[in-house]
C-alpha angles and dihedrals in degrees: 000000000000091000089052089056092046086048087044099044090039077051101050089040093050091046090055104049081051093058097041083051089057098044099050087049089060096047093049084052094050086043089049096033135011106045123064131217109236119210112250107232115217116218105257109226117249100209123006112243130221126242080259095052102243120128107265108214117168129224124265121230099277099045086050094049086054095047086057100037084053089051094049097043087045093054097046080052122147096060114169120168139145091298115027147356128228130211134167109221105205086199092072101023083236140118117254112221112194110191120217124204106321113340116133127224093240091065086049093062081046097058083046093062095040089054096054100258104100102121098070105102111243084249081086099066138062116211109208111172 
């Protein structure tokens, strides 16, 4: 009886590292096989944002063109001729316009585009007469 137990537990024993044998097989071909990576996609950013968080957008052409035309015309302040003068007030960020007899606002923004800065909006300037 006892040898019948040793053959049934060598067979049992047999039969189970068989079967883990074939199931690990089949786990190392469905790893090499059957199943297939899939690339991970990374979220592409709508807007890029600045060190301090906030969305950088750059300026387009005009708005450049006005940036540079503000910072020339900034640094040739004070301007005082016949008709006008012309002072930048650092406390509103704005250019100060100053009329003289009778000179009208309208020839002052075309002295503006003969002299190369038309393209600063009129927000920039306050007209005092």
């Amino acid at each position: 009886m006892l040898v019948k137990k040793k053959i049934l537990a060598a067979a049992g024993i047999l039969i189970l590292i068989l079967w883990l044998a074939w199931a690990t097989k089949g786990i190392k071909k469905e790893r090499g096989g059957k199943i297939k990576p899939t690339p991970i996609e990374e979220p592409t950013p709508i807007e890029e944002l600045s060190r301090t968080g906030a969305l950088y957008i750059s300026p387009n052409q005009e708005e450049t063109k006005e940036i540079e035309e503000i910072k020339k015309l900034k640094t040739n302040c004070p301007v005082e001729n016949d008709q006008f003068k012309l002072v930048f007030k650092y406390e509103t960020s704005r250019f100060g316009v100053k009329l003289k007899a009778d000179y009208k606002a309208e020839s002052f923004y075309q002295w503006l585009e003969d002299n190369g800065y038309g393209q600063i909006g009129r927000q920039y300037f306050l007209i005092e007469d």
